[in-house]
N, C-alpha and C positions, 0 to 999 in steps of 0.2 A: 247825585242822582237827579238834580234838577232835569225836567224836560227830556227826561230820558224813560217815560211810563211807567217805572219801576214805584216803589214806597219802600222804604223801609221798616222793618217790623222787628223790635228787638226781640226773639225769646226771652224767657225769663226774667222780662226787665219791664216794671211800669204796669201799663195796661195792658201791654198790645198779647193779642191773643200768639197760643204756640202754632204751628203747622198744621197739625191735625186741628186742631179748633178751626183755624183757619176757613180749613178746607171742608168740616162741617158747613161751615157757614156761606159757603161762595157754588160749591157746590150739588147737585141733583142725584138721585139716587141713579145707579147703570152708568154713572159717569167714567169717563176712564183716567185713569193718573200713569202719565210714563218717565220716567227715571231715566239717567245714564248709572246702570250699575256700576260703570267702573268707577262712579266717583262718590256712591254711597258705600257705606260700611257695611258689613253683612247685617249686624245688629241695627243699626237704623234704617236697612230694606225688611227685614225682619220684621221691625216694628210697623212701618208702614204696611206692610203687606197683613198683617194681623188688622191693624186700624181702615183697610179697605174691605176686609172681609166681615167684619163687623157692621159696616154701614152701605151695604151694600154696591160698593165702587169696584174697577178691575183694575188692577197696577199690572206694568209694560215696564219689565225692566231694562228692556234692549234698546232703546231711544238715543238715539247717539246725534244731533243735530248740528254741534259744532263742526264734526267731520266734514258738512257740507259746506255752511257756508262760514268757514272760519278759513277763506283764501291766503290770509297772510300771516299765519299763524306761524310764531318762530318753532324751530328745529328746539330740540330736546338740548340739555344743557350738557358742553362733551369737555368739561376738564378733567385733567387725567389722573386717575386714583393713585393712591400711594400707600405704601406701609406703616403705618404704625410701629416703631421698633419698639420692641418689647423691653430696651432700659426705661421707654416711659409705660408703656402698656404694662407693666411689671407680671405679666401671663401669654405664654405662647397661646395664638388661636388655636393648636388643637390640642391642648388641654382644656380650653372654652370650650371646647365642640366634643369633648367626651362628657366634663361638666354637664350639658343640654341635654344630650342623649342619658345619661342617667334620668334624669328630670323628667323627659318625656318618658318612659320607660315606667317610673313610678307615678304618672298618667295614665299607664294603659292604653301610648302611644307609642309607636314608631317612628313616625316621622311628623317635620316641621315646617310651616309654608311662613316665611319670613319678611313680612314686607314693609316694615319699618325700618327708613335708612339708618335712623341711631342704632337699631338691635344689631342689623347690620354689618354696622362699622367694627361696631365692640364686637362681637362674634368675632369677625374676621380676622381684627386688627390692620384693617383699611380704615384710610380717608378719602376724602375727594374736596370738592371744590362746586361741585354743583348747584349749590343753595348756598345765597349771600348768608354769613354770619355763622354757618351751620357747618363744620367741615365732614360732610356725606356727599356719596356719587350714591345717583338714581340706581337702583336694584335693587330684583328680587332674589330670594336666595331659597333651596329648598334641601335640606338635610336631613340624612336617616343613616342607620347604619350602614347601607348599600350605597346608597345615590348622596352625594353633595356635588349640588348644582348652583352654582354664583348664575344670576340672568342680567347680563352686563352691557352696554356697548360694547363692540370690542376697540373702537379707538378709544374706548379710558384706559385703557391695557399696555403699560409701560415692560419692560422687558423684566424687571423687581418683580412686579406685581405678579403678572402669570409666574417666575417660578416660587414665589410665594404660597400662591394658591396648590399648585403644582404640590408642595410640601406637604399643605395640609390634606391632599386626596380631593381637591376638588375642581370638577370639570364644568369653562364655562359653556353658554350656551345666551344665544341675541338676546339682547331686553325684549325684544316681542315675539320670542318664541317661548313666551311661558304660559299664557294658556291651551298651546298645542302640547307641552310638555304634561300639566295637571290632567288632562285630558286620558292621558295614556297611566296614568301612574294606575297600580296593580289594585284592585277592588278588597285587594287582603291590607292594604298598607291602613293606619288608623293616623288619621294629620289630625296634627294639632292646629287649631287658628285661633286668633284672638280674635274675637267678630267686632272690636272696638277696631282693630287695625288692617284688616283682609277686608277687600272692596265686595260685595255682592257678585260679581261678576268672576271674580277669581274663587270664591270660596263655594259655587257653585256649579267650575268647570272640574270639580274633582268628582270621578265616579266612584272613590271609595270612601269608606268611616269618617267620620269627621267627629273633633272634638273641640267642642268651644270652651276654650280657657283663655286666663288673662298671658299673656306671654310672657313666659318663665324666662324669658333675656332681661327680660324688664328689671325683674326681681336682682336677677345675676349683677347685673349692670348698675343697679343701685348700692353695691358694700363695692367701698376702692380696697383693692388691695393697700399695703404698705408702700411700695412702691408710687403707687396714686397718688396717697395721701402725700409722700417725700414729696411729689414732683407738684402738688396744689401748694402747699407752704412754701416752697422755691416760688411757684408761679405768682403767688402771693408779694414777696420781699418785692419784685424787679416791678409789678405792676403799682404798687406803692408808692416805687420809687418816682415811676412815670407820672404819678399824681401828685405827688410832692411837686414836682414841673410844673406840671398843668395849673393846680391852684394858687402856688407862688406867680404863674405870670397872670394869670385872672386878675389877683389882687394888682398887682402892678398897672396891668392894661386896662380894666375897668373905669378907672378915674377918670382917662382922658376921652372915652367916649369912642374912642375909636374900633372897637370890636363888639362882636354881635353873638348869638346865640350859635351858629354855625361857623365861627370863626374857633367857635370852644371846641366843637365837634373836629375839625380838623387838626386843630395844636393837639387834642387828644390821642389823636391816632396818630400825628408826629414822634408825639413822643413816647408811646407805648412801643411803635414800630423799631424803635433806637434799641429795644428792651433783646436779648437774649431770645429765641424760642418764637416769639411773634410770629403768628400768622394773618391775623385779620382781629377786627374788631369782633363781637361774640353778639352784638344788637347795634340797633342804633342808636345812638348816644339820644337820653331825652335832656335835652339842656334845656331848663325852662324859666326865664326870669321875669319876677313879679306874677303879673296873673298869669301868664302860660304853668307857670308849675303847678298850679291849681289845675290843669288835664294832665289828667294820670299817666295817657300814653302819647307825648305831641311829642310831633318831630319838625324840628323848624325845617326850612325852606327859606330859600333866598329871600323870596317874597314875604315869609312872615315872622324871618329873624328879628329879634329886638335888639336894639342897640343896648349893652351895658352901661351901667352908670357906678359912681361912688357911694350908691344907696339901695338899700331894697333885698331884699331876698332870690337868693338863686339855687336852684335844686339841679344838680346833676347826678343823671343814673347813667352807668356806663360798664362795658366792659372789655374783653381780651379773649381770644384765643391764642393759647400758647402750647405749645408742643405736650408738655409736660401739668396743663391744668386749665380751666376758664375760670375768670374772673368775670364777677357782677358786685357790682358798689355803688350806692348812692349816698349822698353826700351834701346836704343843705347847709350853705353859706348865707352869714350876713354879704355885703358890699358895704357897709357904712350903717352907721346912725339906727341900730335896731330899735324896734320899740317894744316897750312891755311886753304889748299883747306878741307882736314875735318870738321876743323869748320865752313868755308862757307858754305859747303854742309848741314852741320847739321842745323845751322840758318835756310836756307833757309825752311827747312822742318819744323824746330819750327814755324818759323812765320804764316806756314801757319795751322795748327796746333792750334795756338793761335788763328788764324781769325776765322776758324770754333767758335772755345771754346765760344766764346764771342760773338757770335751771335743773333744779337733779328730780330726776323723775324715776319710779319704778319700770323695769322691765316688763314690755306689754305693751307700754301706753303709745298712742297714738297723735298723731297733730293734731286733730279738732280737740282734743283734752289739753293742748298748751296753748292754742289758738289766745283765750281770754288773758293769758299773762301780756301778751302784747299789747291790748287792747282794754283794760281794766282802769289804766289813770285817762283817757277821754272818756269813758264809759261816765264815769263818775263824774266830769260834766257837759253829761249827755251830748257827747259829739262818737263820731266814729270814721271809721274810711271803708269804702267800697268794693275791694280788691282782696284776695290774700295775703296772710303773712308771710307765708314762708311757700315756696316752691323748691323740688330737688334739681341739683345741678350736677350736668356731666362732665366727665373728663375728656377735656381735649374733643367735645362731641356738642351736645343741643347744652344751652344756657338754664331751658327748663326742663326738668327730666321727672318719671315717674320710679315709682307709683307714689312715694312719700312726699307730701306737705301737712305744710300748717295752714289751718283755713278754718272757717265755722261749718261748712260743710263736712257732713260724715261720710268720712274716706277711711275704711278699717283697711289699715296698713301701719303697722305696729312699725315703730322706729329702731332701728338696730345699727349697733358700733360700725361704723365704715359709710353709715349714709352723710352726703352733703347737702345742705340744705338754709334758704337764706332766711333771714330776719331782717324785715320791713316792713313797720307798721308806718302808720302816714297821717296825717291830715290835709284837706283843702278847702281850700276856701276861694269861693270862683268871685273872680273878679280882683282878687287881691294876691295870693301867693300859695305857694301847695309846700308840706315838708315831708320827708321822707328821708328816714335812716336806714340803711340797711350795711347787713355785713354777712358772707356767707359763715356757716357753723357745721364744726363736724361734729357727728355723734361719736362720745368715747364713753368706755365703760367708766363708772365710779368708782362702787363701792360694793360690797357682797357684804352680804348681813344672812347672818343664820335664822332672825326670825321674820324678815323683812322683805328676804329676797335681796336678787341685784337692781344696784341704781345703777342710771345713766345720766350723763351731762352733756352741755356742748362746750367745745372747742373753739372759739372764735379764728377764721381762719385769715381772713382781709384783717389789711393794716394800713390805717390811715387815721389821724385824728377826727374827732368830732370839736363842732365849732364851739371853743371857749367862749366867742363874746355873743353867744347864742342862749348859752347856761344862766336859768336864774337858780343862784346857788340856793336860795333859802328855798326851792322846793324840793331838793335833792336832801334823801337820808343820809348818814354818815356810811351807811352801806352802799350807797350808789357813788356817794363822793372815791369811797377807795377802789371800787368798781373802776370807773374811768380811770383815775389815776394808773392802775395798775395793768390795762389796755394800753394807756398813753407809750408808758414804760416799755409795755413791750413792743412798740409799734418803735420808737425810738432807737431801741437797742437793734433792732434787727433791720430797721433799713439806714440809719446812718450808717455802717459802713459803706453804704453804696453810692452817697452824694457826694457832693465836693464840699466844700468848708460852707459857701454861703447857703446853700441848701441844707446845710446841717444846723444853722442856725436859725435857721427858718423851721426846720419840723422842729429844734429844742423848744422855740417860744409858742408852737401851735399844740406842742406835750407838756408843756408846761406846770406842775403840781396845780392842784385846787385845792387851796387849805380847807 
């Protein structure tokens, strides 16, 4: 933003004031504030428009300004949608789409204005290609017992796809012929919209009822069927396997100096691409060695790769799109010559780590109530990390998915059997090295108790060692030691069938017992 008149102002972060403070303070009363609705949510035009009426200012939500002078502005993103088959999807879309329609129904709705790609996708059992890492095509979608209307390109539209939709009963219509469409819908129909996710400008060309709730796909789309869950644990084994690769040639190529931070980021998608299912990476790989892993979200660049060496700490977060699951894993390596304070640091974040892992919890309970299991042994010397524990993950869809996490934040969203969800707590330390464990976890039932109630636990879904010469053994209980061992074990048993001899000697000695 150098030289560019702008400043930067973090919300919620530091000093710096929110929006509305802001704007108290800069500007005069009769002032005017104008918006592009289409690119606020109805709830934060909502709110601005409350916080104008209050302080006597007038908000203009039709201000479209890029229209004008945005001369070289690329074309919309046109890859072409595809199916989802239903051996991974393990639910036809219109069994989803009567699902909904109940939903709505016991709303004291009709109908649904759809405009999150992920809901989308999963509704429909489409993908696309339009957003790097994400596999969604741009659309809106609008559903009720009468009308299902997909608002699409029609060159995403492969000959599959419309008779797909075809099956499900639903008729498309241009991507920008939908607010001519809201426009016209019946003043009896009652839409549902999620005003976190319907723009101001769409949720205002409707002339009839509207009902603001959180979007019931959401909730849908967060329990994997069985099917799901088969096709994450499959997805799981092969992208394991791919990382066995990756960090066996790390260790190998690191020593001589010859590869860099974006040199990991490529051998990574080498070799995941080799994997079964593969479609793309699911983020961007954050390879961060020595102080870069201390930023929680860098992404190297030619210009700011580091060269590796045979010392020092290396944090890689990475993942996978795979037909049948998305993978997210991160993964803090020695290179050589650890020192106390690294292995201290690194325990302290396995253990908590492990506390999550093994958790059984009452049915009910929520993420900000397991939040502290992850974060309890740096708590205690008074360190912490800045970010969430745990966020949900989708299938074959976004890498961060709602409504369920783990965080310190209160987010009442009770946890339930079929949700995925990851485990990474962290530390950093700027200037020197960041660590960060994570592994994704499914929710499964426990235990049923007659005066207790049902527990629930997690599942650990990823498989990949954690770094033995990272472990300081004497801070680890005998319940954390058999903890990892019996991880190890199962990471072991389920992806050596899939290596060759030397790669299987290589994860033996990285699962290795800890007496």
């Amino acid at each position: 933003l150098e030289d560019s008149g702008f400043v930067m102002m973090k919300e919620n972060m530091g000093n710096d004031p929110t929006i509305h403070e802001w704007l108290q303070q800069v500007l005069e009363e009769d002032a005017v504030i104008a918006i592009d609705g289409r690119l606020y949510s109805a709830q934060d035009a909502n709110q601005l428009e409350r916080f104008c009426g209050e302080n006597g200012f007038m908000l203009v939500t039709e201000f479209y300004p890029a229209d004008h002078i945005w001369e070289d502005r690329p074309a919309r993103p046109n890859k072409p949608a595809f199916v989802h088959d239903v051996q991974y999807a393990g639910e036809e879309a219109t069994d989803k789409i009567e699902r909904l329609l109940k939903v709505l129904e016991d709303n004291d709705a009709t109908a649904m204005l759809v405009t999150a790609l992920d809901d989308i996708a999963w509704l429909l059992n489409l993908r696309g290609g339009d957003i790097d890492f994400t596999p969604v095509a741009i659309a809106f979608a609008y559903i009720s017992r009468r009308t299902k209307v997909l608002f699409i390109d029609n060159d995403k539209l492969t000959d599959e796809v419309r008779q797909h939709l075809k099956a499900c009963d639903i008729t498309v219509q241009d991507y920008d012929n939908v607010v001519h469409f809201l426009e016209r819908v019946s003043e009896h129909e009652v839409v549902l919209i999620d005003p976190n996710r319907v723009s101001d400008t769409l949720a205002n060309a409707l002339p009839s009822q509207r009902v603001f709730f959180r979007s019931p796909i959401t909730d849908l789309k967060s329990l994997k069927n069985e099917v799901q869950i088969g096709g994450f644990r499959h997805a799981m084994e092969r992208d394991g396997t791919a990382l066995v690769r990756l960090f066996k040639w790390i260790e190998e190529e690191a020593p001589k100096g010859t590869i860099n931070e974006v040199d990991v980021w490529k051998k990574g998608m080498e070799f995941r691409a080799q994997q079964d299912l593969y479609r793309e990476d699911s983020f961007a790989m954050i390879c961060g060695y020595k102080e870069h892993g201390a930023i929680v979200h860098y992404e190297a660049t030619d210009e700011s790769a580091s060269t590796l060496h045979g010392e020092g700490i290396l944090l890689v977060d990475s993942g996978a799109q795979y037909l049948d699951g998305t993978t997210d894993i991160t993964r803090t390596i020695t290179l050589g010559n650890p020192t106390a304070q690294e292995k201290h640091d690194f325990t302290l974040v396995l253990k908590g780590h492990l506390a999550l892992q093994r958790a059984k919890f009452p049915t009910g309970t929520t993420g900000c109530q397991l939040d502290v299991l992850a974060r309890m042994p740096l708590w205690q010397e008074t360190m912490t990390y800045g970010h969430g524990t745990g966020h949900g993950v989708g299938h074959f869809l976004g890498c961060h998915e709602g409504p369920q996490s783990i965080r310190t934040n209160l987010v009442d969203v009770r946890l339930l059997p079929g949700m995925v969800l990851s485990n990474e707590p962290g530390l950093y330390k700027t200037g020197e090295y960041g660590i960060r464990t994570e592994n994704l976890l499914l929710v499964v039932e426990d235990a049923k108790t007659e005066e207790f109630g049902n527990f629930l636990a997690f599942e650990p879904l990823t498989l990949f060692p954690y770094d033995l010469q990272l472990i300081d053994r004497s801070m680890l209980t005998s319940e954390e030691v058999a903890q990892i061992n019996d991880y190890h074990r199962m990471v072991r048993e389920r992806i050596t069938p899939l290596l060759n001899a030397e790669e299987a000697a290589w994860l033996a000695d990285k699962t290795r017992e800890i007496n």
